[in-house]
Structures are given as structure tokens and as C-alpha cells.
Biopython code that builds the backbone (N, CA, C, O; Angstrom):
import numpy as np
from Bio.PDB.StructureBuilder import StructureBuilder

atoms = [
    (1, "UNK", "N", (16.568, -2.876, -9.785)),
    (1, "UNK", "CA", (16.062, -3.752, -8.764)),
    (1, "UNK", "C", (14.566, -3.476, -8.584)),
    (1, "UNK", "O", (14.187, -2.325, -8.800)),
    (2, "UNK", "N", (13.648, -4.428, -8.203)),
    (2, "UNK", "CA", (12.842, -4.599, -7.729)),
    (2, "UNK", "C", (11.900, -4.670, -6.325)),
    (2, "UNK", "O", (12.074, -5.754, -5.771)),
    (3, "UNK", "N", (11.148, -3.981, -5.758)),
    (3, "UNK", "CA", (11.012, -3.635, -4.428)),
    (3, "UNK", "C", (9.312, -4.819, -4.334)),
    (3, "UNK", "O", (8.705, -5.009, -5.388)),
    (4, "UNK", "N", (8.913, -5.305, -3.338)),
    (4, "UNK", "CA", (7.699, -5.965, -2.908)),
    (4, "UNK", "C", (7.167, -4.968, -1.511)),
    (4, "UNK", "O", (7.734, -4.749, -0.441)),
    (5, "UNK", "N", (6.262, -4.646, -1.880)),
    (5, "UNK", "CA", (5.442, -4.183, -0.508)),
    (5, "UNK", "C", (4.345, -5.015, -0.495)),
    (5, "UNK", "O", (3.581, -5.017, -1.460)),
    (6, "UNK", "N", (4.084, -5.995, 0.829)),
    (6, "UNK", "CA", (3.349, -6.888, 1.500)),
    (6, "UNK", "C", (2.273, -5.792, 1.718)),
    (6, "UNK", "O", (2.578, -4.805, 2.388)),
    (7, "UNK", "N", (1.167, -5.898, 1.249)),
    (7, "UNK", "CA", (-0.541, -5.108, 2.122)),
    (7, "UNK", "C", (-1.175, -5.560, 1.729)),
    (7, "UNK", "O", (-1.864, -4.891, 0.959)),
    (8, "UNK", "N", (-1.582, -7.248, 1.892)),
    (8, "UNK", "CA", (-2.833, -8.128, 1.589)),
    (8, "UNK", "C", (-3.347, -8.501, 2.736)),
    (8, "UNK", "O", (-4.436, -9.075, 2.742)),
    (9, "UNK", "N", (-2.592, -8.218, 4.028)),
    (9, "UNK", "CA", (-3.208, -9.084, 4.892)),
    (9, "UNK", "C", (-4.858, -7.957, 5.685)),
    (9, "UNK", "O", (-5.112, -6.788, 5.393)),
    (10, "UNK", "N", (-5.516, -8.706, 6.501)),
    (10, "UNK", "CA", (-6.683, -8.068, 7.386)),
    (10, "UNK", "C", (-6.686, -7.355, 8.145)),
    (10, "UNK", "O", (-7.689, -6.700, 8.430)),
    (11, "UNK", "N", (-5.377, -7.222, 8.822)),
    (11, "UNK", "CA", (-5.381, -7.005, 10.131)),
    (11, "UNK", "C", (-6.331, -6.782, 11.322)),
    (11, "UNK", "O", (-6.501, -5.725, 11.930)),
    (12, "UNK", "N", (-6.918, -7.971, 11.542)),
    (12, "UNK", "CA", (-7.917, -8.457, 12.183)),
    (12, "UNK", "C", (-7.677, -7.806, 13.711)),
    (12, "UNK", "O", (-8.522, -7.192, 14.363)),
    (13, "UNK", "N", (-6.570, -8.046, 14.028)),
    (13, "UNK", "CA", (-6.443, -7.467, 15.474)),
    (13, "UNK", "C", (-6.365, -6.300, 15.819)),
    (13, "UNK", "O", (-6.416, -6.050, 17.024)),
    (14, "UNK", "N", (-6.229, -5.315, 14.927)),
    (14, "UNK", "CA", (-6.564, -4.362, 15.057)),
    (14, "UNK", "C", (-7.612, -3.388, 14.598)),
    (14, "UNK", "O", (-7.574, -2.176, 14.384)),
    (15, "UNK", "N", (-9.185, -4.895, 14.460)),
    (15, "UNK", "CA", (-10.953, -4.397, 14.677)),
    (15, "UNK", "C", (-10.779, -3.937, 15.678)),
    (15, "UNK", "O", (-10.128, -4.304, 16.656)),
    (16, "UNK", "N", (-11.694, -2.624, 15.359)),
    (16, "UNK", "CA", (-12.741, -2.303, 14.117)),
    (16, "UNK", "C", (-11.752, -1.413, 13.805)),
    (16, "UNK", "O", (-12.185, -0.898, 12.774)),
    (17, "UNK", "N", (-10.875, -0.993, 14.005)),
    (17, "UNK", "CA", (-10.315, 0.350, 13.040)),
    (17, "UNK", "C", (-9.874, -0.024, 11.677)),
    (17, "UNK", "O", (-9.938, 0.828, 10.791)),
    (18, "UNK", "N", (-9.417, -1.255, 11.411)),
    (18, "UNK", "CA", (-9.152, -1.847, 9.859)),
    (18, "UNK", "C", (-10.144, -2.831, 9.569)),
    (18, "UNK", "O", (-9.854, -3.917, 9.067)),
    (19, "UNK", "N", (-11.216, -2.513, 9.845)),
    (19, "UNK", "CA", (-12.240, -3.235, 9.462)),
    (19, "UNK", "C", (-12.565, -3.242, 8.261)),
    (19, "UNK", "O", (-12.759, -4.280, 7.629)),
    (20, "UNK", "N", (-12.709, -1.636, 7.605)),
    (20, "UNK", "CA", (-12.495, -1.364, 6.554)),
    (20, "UNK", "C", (-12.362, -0.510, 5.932)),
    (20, "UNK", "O", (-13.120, 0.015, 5.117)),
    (21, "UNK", "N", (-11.085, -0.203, 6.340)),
    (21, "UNK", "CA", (-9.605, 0.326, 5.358)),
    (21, "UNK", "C", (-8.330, -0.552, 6.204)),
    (21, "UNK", "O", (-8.036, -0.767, 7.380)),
    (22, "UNK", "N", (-7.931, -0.814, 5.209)),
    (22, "UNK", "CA", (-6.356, -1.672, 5.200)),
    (22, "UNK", "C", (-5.023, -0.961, 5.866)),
    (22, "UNK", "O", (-4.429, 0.032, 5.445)),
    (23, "UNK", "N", (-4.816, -1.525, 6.686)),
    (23, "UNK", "CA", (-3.607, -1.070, 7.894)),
    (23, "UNK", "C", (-2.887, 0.173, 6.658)),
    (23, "UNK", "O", (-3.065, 1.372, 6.441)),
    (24, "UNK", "N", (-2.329, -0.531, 6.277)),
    (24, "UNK", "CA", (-1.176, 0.400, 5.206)),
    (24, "UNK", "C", (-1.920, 1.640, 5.079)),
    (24, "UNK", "O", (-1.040, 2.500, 5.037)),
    (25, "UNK", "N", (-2.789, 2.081, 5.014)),
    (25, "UNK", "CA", (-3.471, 3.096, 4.772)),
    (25, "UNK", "C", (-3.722, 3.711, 6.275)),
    (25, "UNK", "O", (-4.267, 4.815, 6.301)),
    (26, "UNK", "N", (-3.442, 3.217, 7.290)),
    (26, "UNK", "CA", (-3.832, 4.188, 8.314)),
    (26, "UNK", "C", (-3.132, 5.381, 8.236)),
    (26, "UNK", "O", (-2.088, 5.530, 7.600)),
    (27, "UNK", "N", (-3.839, 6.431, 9.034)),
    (27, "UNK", "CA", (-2.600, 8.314, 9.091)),
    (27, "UNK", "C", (-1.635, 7.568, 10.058)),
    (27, "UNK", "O", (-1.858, 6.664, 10.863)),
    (28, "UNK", "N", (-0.603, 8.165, 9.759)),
    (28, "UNK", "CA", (0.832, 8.439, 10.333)),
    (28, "UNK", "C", (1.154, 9.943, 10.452)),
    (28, "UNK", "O", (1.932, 10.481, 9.665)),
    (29, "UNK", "N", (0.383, 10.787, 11.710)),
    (29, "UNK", "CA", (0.458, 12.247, 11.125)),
    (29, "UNK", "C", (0.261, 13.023, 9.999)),
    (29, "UNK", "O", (-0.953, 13.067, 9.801)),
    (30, "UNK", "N", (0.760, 13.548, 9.306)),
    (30, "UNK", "CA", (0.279, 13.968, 7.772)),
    (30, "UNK", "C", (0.296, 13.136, 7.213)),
    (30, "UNK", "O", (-0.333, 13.499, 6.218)),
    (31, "UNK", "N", (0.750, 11.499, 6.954)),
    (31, "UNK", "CA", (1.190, 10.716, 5.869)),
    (31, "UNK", "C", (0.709, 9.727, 6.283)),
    (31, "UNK", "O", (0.070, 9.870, 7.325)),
    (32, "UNK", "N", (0.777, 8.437, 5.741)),
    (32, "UNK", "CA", (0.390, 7.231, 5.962)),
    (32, "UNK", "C", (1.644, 6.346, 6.193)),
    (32, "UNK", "O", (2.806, 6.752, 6.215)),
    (33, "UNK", "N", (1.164, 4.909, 6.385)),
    (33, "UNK", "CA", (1.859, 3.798, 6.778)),
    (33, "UNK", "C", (2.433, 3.398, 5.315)),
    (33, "UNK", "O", (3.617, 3.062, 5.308)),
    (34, "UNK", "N", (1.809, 3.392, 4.189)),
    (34, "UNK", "CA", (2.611, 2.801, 3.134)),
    (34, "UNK", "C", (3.091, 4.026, 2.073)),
    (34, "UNK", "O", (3.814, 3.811, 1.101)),
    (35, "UNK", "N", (2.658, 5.092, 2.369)),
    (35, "UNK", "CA", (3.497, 6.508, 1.624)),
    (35, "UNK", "C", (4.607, 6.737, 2.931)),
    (35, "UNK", "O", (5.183, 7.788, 2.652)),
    (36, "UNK", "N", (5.004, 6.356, 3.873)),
    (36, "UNK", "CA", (6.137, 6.529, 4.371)),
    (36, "UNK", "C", (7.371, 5.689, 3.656)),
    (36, "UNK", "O", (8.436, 6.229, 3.358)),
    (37, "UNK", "N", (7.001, 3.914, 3.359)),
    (37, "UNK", "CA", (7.770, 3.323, 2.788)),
    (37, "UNK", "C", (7.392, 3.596, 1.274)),
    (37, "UNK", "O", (8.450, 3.440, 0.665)),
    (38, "UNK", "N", (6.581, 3.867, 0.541)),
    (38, "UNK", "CA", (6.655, 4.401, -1.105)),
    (38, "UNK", "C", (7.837, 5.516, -0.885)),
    (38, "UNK", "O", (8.486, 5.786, -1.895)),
    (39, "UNK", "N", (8.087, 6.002, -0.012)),
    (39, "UNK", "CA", (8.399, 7.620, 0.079)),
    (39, "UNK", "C", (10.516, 7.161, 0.016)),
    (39, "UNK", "O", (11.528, 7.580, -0.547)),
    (40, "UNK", "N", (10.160, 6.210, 0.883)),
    (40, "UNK", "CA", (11.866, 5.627, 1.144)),
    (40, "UNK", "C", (12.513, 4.995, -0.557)),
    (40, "UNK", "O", (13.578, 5.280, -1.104)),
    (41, "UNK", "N", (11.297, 3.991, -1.083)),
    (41, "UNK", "CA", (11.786, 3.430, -1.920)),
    (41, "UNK", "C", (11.878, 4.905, -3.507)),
    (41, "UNK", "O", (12.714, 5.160, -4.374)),
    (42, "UNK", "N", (10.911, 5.318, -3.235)),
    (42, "UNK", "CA", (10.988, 6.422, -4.303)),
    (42, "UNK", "C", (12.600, 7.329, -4.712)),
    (42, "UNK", "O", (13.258, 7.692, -5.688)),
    (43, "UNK", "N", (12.620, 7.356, -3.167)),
    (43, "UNK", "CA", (14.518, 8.221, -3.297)),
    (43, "UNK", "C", (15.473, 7.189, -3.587)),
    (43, "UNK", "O", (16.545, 7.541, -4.079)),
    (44, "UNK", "N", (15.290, 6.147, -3.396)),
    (44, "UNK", "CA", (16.296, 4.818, -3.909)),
    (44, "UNK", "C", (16.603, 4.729, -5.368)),
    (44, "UNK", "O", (15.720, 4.125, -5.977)),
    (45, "UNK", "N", (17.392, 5.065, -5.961)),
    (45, "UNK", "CA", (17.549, 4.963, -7.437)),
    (45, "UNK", "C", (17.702, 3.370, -7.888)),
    (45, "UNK", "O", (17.150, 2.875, -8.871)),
    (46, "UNK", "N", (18.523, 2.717, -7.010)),
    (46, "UNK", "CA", (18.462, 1.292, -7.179)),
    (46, "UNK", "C", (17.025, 0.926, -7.458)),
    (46, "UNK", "O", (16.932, 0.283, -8.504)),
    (47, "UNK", "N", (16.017, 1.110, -6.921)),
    (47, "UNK", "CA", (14.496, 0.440, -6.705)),
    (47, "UNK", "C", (14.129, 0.983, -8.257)),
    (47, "UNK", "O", (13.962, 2.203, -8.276)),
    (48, "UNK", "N", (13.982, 0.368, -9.470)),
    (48, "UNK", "CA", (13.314, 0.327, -10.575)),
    (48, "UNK", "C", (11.129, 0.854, -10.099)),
    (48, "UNK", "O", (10.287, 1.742, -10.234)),
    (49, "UNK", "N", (11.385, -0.680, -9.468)),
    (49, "UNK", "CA", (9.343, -1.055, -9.618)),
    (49, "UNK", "C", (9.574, -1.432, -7.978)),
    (49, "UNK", "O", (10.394, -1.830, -7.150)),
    (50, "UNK", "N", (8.258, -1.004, -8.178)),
    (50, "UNK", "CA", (7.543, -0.923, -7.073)),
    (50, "UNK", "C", (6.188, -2.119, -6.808)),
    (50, "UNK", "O", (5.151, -1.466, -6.692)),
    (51, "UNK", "N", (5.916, -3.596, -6.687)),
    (51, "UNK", "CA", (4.809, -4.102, -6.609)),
    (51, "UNK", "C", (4.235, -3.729, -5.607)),
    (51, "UNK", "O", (5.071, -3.611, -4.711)),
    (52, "UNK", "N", (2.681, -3.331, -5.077)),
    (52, "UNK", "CA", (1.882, -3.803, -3.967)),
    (52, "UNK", "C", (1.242, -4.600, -4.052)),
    (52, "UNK", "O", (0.231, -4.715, -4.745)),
    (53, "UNK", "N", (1.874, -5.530, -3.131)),
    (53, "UNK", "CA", (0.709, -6.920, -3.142)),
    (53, "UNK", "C", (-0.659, -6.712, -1.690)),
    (53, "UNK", "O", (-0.682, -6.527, -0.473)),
    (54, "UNK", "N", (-1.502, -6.871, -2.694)),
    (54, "UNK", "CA", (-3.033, -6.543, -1.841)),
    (54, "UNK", "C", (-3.478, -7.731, -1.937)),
    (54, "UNK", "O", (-2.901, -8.743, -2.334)),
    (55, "UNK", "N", (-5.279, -7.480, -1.292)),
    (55, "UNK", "CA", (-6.424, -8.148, -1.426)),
    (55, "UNK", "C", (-7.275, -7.699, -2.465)),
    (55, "UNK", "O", (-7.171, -6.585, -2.977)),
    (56, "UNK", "N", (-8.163, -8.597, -2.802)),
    (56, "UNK", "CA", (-9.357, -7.937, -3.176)),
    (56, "UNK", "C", (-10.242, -7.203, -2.258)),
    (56, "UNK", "O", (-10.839, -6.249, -2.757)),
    (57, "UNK", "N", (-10.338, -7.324, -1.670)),
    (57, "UNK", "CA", (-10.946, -6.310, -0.375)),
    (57, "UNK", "C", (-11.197, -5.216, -0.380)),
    (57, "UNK", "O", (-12.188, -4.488, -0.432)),
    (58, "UNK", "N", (-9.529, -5.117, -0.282)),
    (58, "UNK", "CA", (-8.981, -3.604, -0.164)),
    (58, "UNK", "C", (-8.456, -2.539, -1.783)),
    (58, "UNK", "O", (-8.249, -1.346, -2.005)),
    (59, "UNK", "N", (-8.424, -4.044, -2.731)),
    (59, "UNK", "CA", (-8.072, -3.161, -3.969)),
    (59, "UNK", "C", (-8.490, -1.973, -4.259)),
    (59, "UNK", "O", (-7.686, -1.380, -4.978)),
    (60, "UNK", "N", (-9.611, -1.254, -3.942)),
    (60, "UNK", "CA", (-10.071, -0.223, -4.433)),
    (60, "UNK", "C", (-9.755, 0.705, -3.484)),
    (60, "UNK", "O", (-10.062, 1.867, -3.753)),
    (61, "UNK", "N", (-9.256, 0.502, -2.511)),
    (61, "UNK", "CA", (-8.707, 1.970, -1.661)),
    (61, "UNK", "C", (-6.965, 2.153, -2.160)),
    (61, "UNK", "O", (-6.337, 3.187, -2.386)),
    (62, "UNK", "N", (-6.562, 0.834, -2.210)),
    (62, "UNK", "CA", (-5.326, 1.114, -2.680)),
    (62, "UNK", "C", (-5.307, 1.784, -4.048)),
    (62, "UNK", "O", (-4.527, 2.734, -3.983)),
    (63, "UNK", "N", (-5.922, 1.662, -5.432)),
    (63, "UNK", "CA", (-6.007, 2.381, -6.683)),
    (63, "UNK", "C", (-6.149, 3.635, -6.399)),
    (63, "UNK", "O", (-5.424, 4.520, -6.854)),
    (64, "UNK", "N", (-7.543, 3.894, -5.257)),
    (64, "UNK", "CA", (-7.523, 5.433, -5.384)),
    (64, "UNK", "C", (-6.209, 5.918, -4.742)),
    (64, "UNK", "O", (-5.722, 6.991, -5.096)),
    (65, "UNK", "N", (-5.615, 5.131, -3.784)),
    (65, "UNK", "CA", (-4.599, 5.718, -3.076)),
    (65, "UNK", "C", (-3.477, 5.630, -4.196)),
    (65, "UNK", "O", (-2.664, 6.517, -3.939)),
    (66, "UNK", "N", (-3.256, 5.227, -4.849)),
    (66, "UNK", "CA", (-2.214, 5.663, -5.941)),
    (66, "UNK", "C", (-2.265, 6.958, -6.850)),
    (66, "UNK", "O", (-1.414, 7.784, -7.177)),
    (67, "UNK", "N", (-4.231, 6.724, -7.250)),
    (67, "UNK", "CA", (-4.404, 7.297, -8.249)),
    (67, "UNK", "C", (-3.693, 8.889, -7.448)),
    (67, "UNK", "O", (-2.707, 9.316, -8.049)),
    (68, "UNK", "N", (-4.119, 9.684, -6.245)),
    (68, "UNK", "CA", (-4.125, 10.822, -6.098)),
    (68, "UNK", "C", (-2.854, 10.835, -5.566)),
    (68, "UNK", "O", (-2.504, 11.937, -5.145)),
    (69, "UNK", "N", (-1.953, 9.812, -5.446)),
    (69, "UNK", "CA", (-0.295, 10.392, -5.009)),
    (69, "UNK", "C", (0.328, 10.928, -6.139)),
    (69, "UNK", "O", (-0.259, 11.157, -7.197)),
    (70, "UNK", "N", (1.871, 11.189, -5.858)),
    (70, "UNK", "CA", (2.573, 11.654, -6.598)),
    (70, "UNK", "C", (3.697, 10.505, -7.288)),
    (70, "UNK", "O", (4.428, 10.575, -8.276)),
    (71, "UNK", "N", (3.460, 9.438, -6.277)),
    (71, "UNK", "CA", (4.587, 8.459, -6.549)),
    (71, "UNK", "C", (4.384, 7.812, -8.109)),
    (71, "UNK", "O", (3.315, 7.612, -8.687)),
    (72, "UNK", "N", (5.564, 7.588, -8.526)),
    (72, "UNK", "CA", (5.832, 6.841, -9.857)),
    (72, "UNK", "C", (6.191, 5.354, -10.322)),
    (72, "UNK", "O", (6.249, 4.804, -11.422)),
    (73, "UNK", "N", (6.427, 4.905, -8.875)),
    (73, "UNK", "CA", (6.998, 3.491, -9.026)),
    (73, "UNK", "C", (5.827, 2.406, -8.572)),
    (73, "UNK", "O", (5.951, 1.276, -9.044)),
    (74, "UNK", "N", (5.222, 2.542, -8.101)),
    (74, "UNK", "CA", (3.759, 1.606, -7.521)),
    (74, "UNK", "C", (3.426, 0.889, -8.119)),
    (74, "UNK", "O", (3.018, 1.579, -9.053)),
    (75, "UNK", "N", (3.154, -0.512, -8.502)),
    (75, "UNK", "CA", (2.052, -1.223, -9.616)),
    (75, "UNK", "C", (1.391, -1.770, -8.346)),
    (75, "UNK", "O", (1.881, -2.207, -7.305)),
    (76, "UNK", "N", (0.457, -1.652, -8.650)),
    (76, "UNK", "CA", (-0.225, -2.888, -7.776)),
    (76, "UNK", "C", (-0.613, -3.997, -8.484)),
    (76, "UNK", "O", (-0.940, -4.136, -9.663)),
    (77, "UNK", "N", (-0.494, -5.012, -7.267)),
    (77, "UNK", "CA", (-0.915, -6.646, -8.095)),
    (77, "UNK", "C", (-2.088, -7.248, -6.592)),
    (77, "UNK", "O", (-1.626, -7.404, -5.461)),
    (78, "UNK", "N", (-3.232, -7.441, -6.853)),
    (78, "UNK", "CA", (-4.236, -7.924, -6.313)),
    (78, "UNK", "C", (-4.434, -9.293, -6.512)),
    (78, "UNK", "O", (-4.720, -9.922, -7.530)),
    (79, "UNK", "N", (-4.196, -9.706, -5.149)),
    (79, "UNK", "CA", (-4.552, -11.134, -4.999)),
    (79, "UNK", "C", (-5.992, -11.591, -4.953)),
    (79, "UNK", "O", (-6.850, -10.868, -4.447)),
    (80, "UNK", "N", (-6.330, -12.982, -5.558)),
    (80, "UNK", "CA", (-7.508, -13.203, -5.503)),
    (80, "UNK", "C", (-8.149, -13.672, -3.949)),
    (80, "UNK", "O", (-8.195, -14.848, -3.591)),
    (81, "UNK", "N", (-8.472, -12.887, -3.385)),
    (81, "UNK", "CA", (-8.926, -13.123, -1.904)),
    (81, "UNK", "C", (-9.861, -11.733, -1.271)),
    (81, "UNK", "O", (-9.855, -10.536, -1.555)),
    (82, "UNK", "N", (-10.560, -12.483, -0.380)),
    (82, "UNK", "CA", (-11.285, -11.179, 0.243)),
    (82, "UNK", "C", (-11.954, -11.727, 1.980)),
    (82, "UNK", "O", (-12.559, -10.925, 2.690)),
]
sb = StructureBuilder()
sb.init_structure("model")
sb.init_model(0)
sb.init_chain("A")
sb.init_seg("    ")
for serial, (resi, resn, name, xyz) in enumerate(atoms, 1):
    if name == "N":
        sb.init_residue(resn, " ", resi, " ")
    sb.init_atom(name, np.array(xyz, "f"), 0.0, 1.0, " ", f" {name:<3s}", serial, name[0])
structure = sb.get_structure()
């Protein structure tokens, strides 16, 4: 099976703190908002792949944020928008 994680949107309403960096990326105590759910789907053996659907915006915080995790299932797919 196949998993979709939604993190393209702005989250405008919550300027200036995601002004610029992308909600999914805020701390959650030691961890973040989208390594809590990478973290759920990772122990799921059912879950094959992993898409994140982004912005262009934000694409480059999300890469590095892959590049330095541990997770294995992530692709990201970047929408054309900013």
C-alpha cells in the first residue's frame, strides 16, 4: 500500500511563524509535526511508499529534512507552486 502526506499548503494563519518554514516542520518537543506521522507510517508494514506532496516554496527544507532523517519510505513530489 501506498501512504500520501498532504504538506503543500502555506499556512498563512499561522504568520509569521510559517512564514518561512512549512507547518509540517514545526518542533513537536524533540520531533516534528511530519516525523511524528513518517514515524507512524514507518512501523506500518502495510505502507510500501511514502509520497510528500509539497510546494515549491518549501521544497528545499523538506529535502534537507529527509536528507538528515533516518526514515526510508519518503519520496517527495513537489508541486509546481510557490
Amino acid at each position: 500500500m501506498k501512504a500520501v502526506v498532504l504538506a503543500g499548503g502555506y499556512a498563512t494563519r499561522l504568520w509569521p511563524i510559517t512564514k518561512h518554514r512549512p507547518k509540517m516542520l514545526l518542533p513537536i518537543g524533540e520531533t516534528t509535526v511530519i516525523d511524528r506521522i513518517f514515524g507512524a507510517l514507518e512501523d506500518d508494514d502495510r505502507i510500501e511508499e511514502v509520497y510528500v506532496s509539497t510546494n515549491e516554496r518549501f521544497a528545499e527544507e523538506f529535502e534537507h529534512h529527509l536528507a538528515e532523517s533516518d526514515f526510508e519510505k519518503p519520496i517527495l513530489s513537489v508541486e509546481d507552486t510557490t
